[in-house]
C-alpha positions as a Markdown table, in Angstrom:
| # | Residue | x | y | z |
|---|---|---|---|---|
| 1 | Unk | 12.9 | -2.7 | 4.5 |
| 2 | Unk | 14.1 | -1.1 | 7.5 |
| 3 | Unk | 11.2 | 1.9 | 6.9 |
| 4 | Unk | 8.9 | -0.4 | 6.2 |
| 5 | Unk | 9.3 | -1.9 | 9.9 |
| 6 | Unk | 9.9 | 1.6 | 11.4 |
| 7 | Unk | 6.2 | 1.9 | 10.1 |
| 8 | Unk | 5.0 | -1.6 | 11.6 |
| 9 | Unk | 6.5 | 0.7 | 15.5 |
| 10 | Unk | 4.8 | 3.2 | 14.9 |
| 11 | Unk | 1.4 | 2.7 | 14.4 |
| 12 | Unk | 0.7 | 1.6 | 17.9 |
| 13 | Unk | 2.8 | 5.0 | 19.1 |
| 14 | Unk | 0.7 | 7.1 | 21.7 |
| 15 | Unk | -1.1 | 9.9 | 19.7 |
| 16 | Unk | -0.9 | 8.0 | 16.2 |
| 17 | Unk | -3.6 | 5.4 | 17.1 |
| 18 | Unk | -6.6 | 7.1 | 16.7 |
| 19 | Unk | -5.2 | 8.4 | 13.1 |
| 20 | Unk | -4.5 | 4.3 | 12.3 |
| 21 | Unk | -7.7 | 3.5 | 13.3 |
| 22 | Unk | -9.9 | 4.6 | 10.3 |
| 23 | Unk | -7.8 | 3.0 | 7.4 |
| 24 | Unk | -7.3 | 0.3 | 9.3 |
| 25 | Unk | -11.1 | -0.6 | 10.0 |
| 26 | Unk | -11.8 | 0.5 | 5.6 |
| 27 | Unk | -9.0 | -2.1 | 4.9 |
| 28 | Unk | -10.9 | -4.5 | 7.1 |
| 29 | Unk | -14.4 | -4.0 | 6.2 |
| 30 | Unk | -13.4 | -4.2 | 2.3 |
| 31 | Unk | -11.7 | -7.1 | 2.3 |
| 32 | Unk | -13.6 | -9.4 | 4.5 |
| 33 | Unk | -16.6 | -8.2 | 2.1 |
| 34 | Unk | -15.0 | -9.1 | -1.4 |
| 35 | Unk | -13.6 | -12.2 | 0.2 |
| 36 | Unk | -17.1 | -13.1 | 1.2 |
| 37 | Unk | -18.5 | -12.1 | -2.4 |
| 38 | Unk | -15.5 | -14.0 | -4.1 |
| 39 | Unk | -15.1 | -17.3 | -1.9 |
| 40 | Unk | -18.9 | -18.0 | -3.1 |
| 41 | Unk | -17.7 | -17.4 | -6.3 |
| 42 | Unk | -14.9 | -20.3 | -5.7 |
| 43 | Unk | -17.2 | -22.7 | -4.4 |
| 44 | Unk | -19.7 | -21.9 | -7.4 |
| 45 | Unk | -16.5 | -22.5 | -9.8 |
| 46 | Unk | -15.4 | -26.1 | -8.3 |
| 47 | Unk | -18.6 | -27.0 | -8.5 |
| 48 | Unk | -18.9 | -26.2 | -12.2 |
| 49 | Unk | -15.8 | -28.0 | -13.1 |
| 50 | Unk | -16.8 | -31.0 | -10.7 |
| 51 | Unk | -19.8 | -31.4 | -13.2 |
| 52 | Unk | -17.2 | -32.2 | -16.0 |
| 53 | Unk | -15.4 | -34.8 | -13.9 |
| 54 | Unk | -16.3 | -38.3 | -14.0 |
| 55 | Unk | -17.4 | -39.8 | -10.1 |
| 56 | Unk | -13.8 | -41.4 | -9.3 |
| 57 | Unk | -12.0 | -37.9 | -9.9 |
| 58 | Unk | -14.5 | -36.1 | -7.1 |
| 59 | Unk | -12.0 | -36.3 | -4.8 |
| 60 | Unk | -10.1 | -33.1 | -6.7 |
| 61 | Unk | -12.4 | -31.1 | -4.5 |
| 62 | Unk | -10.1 | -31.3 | -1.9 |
| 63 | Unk | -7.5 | -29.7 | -4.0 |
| 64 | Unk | -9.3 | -27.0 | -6.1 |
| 65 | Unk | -10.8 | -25.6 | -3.1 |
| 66 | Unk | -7.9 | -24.8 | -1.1 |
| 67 | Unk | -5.6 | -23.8 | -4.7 |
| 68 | Unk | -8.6 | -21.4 | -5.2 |
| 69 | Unk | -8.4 | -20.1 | -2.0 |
| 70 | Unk | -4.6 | -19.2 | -2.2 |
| 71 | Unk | -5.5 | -17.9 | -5.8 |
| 72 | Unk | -7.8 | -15.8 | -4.2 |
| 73 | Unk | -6.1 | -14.3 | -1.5 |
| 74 | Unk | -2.8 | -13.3 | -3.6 |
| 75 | Unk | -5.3 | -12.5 | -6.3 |
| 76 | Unk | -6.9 | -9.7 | -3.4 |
| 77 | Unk | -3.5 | -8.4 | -2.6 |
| 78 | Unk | -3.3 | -6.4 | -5.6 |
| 79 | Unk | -6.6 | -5.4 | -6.8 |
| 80 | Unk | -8.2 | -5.1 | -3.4 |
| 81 | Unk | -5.1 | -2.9 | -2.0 |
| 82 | Unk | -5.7 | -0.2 | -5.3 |
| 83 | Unk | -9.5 | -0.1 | -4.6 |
| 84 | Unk | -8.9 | 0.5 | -0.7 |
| 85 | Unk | -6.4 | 2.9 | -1.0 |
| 86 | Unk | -8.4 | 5.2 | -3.1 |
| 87 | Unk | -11.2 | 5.2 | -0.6 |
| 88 | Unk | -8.9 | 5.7 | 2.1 |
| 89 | Unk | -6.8 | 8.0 | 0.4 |
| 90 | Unk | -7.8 | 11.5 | 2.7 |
| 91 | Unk | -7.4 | 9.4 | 6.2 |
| 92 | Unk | -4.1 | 8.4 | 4.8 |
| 93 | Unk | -3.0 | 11.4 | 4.3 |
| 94 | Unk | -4.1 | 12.9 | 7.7 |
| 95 | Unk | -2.0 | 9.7 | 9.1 |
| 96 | Unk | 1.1 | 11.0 | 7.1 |
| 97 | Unk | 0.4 | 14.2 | 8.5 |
| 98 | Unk | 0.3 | 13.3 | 11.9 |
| 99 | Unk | 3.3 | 10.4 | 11.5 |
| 100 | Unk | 5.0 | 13.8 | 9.6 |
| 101 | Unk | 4.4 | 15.9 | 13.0 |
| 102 | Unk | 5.6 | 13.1 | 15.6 |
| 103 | Unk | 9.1 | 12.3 | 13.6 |
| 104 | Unk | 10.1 | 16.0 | 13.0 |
| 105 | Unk | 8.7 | 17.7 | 16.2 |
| 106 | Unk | 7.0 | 20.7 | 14.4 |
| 107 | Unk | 3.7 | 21.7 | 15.3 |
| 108 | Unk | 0.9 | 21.3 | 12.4 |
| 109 | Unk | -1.7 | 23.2 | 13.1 |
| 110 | Unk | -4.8 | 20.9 | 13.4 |
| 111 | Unk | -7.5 | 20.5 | 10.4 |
| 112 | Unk | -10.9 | 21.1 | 11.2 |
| 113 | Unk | -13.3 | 18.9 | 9.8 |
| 114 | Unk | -14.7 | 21.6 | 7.0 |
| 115 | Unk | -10.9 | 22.0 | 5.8 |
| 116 | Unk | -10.5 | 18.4 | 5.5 |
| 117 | Unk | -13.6 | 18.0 | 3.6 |
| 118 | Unk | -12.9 | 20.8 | 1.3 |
| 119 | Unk | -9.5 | 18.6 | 0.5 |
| 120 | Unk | -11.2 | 15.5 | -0.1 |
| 121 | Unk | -11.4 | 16.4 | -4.2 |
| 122 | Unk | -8.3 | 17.5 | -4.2 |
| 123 | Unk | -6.9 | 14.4 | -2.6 |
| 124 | Unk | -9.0 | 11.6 | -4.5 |
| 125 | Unk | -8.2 | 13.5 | -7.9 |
| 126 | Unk | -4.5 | 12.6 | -6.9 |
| 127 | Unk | -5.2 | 8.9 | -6.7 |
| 128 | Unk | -6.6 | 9.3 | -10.3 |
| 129 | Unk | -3.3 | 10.5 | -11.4 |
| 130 | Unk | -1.5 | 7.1 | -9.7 |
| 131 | Unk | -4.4 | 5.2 | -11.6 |
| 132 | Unk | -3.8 | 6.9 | -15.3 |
| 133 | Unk | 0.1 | 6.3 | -14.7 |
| 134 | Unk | -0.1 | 3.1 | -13.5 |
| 135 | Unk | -3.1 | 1.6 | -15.8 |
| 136 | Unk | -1.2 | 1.6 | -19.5 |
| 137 | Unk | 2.0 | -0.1 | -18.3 |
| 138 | Unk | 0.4 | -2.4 | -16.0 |
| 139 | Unk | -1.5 | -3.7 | -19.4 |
| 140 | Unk | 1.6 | -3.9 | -21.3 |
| 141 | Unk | 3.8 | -5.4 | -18.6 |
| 142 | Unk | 0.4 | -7.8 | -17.6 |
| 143 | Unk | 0.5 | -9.1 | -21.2 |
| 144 | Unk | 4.1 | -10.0 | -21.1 |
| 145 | Unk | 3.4 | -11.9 | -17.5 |
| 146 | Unk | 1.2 | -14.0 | -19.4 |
| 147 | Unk | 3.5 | -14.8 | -22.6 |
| 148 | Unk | 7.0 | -14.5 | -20.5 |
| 149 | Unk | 7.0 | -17.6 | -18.4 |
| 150 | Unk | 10.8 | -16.4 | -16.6 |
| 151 | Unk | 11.1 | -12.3 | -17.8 |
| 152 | Unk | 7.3 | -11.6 | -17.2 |
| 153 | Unk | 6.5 | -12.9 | -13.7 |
| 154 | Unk | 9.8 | -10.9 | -12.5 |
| 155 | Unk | 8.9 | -8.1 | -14.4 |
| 156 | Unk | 5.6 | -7.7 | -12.8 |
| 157 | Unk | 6.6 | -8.0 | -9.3 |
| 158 | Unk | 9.3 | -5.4 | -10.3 |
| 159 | Unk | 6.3 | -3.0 | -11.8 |
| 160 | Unk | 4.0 | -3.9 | -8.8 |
| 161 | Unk | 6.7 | -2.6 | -6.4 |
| 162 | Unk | 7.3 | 0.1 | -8.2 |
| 163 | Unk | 3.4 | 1.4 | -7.8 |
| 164 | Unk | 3.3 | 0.3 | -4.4 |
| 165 | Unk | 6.4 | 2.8 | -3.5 |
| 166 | Unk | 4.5 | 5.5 | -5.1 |
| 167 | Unk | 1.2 | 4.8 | -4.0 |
| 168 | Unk | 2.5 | 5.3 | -0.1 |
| 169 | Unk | 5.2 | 7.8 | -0.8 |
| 170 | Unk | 2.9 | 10.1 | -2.6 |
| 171 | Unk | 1.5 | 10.9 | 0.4 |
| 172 | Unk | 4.1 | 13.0 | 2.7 |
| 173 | Unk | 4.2 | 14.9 | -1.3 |
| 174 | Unk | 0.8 | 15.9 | -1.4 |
| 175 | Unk | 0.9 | 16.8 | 1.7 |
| 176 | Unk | 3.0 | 19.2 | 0.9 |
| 177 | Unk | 1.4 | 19.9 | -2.4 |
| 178 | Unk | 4.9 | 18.7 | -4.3 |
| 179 | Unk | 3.0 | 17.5 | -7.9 |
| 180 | Unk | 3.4 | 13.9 | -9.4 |
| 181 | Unk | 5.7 | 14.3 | -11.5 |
| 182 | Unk | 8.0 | 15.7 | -9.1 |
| 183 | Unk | 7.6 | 13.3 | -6.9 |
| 184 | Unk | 8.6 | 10.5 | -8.9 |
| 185 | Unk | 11.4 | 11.7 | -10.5 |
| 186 | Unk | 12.6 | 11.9 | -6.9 |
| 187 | Unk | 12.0 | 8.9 | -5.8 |
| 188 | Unk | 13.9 | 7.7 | -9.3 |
| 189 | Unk | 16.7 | 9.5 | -7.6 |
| 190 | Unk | 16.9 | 7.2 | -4.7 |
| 191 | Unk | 16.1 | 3.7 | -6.5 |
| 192 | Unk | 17.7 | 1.3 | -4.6 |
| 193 | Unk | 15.5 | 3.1 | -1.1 |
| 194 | Unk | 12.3 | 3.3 | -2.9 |
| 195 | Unk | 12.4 | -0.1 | -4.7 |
| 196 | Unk | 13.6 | -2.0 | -1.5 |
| 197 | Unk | 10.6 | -0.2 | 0.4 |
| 198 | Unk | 8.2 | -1.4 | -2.3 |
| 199 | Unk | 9.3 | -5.1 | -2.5 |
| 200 | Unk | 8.9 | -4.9 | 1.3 |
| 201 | Unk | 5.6 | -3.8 | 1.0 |
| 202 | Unk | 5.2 | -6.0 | -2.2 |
| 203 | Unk | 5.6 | -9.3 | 0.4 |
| 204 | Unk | 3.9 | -8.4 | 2.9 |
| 205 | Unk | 0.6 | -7.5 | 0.6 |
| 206 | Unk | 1.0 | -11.5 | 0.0 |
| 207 | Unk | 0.5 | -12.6 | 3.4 |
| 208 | Unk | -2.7 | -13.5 | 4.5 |
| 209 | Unk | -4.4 | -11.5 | 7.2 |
| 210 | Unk | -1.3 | -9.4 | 7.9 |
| 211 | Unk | -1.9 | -7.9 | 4.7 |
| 212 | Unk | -5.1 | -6.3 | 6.4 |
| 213 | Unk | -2.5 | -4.0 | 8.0 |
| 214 | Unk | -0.3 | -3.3 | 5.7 |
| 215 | Unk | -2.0 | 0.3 | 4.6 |
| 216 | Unk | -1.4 | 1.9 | 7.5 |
| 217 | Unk | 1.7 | 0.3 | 8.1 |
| 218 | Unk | 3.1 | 1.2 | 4.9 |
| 219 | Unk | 2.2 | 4.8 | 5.3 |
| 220 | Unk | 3.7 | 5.9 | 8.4 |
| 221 | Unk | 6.4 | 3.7 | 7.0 |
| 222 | Unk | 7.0 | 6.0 | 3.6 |
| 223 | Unk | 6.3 | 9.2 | 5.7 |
| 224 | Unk | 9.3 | 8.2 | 8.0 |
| 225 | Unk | 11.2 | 7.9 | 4.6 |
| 226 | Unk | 10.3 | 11.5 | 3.8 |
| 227 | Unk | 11.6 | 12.6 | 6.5 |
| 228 | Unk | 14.7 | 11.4 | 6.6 |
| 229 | Unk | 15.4 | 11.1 | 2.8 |
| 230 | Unk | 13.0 | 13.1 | 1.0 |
| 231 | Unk | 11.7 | 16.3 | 2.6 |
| 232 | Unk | 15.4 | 17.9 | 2.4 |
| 233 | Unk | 15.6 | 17.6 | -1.3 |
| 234 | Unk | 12.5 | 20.2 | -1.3 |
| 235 | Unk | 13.0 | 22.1 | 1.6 |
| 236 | Unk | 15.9 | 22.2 | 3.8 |
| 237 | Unk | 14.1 | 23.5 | 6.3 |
| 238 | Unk | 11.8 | 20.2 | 6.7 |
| 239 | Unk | 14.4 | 18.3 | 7.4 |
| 240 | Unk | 13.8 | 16.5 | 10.4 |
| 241 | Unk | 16.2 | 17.3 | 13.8 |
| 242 | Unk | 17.5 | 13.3 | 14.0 |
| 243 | Unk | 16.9 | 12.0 | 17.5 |
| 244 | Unk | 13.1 | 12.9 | 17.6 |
| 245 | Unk | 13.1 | 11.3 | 13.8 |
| 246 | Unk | 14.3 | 7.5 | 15.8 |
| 247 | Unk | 12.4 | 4.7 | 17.9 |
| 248 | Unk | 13.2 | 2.1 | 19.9 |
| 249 | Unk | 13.5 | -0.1 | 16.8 |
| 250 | Unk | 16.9 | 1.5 | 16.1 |
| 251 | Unk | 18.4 | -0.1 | 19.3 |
| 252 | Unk | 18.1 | -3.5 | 16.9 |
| 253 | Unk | 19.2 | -2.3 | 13.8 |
């Protein structure tokens, strides 16, 4: 948790804006559009089932509407944060680079616009990996949600947490050009860190309207946990020099 809110400090650090800005205003832009597409097809649905009702039961409007609402919005946490994620995927990375440079006080050289371009591929073929790992067991565990009444429901918040550590972490890794693989057998390493990151991230995906934020949050978040955790196990000499790594959020915790 406590990365999770070192991310929430820095993304409105001097020199990290501009880098927050992008995924931000994709997050943004995505969402309000599939909530648009998806509320009309809430209102088209009550209206359906209001057909089936008999006059004195009309009333249930008032209930369905806001229940389909709520539906909707946790229902956007999950599927909308995998679609925007994968669009955003190179800006996040440049914002883990950036985050990456601030912590540890090295100098990365900066990335020209034709390198960054020419990394693009390389970057959205990575997010296929997360999506051919993640899609098999989300089925299996997905079926059990809906036959598990108690086991399933904590299951799949376990699983979803679970991606959603990955998904940000990955990003410091490739970065670095660490593969997959590697990376989550590391992150295994450290369970109760990565776990207690993703259930953070897990929550606050469910809150409405602060979940618009939550992308860039989350990665400069993970990237702070690379370098204080992580980047040593693959290089010692990334590890970070420990008072430029801290914030002012440390004076609270």
């Amino acid at each position: 948790m406590y990365y999770f809110f070192r991310g929430l400090t820095l993304i409105h650090t001097k020199g990290l804006k501009r880098f927050v800005l992008v995924p931000l205003s994709i997050n943004l832009l995505l969402f309000s559009f599939a909530f648009y597409v998806l509320l009309q097809q809430v209102s088209a649905m009550v209206s359906a089932v209001q057909q089936y009702l008999p006059g004195w039961l009309h009333w249930l409007e008032y209930l369905l509407i806001p229940l389909g609402v709520m539906t909707l919005v946790i229902g956007l946490a999950y599927s909308f944060t995998m679609v925007a994620n994968f669009i955003a995927a190179p800006f996040n990375g440049l914002l883990s680079e950036k985050v990456e440079a601030h912590l540890s006080g090295r100098v990365i050289p900066a990335t020209t616009m034709a390198a960054f371009v020419k990394d693009i591929p390389r970057m959205l073929g990575r997010e296929w990996q997360k999506l051919l790992y993640a899609l098999p067991r989300a089925i299996i565990l997905f079926v059990l949600f809906l036959f598990l009444p108690l086991v399933g429901p904590v299951l799949w918040f376990l699983f979803t947490s679970w991606l959603l550590a990955i998904q940000y972490a990955d990003y410091p890794y490739d970065n670095h050009k660490i593969d997959f693989r590697s990376m989550r057998q590391q992150l295994r390493s450290q369970p109760g860190t990565s776990f207690a990151f993703g259930v953070t991230v897990n929550i606050a995906c469910m809150i409405p309207l602060f979940n618009l934020f939550v992308m860039p949050i989350a990665v400069c978040g993970a990237t702070t946990m690379w370098v204080d955790k992580l980047a040593a196990q693959n290089d010692p000499a990334l590890k970070a020099p420990g008072a430029k790594a801290y914030n002012k959020l440390d004076k609270y915790c």
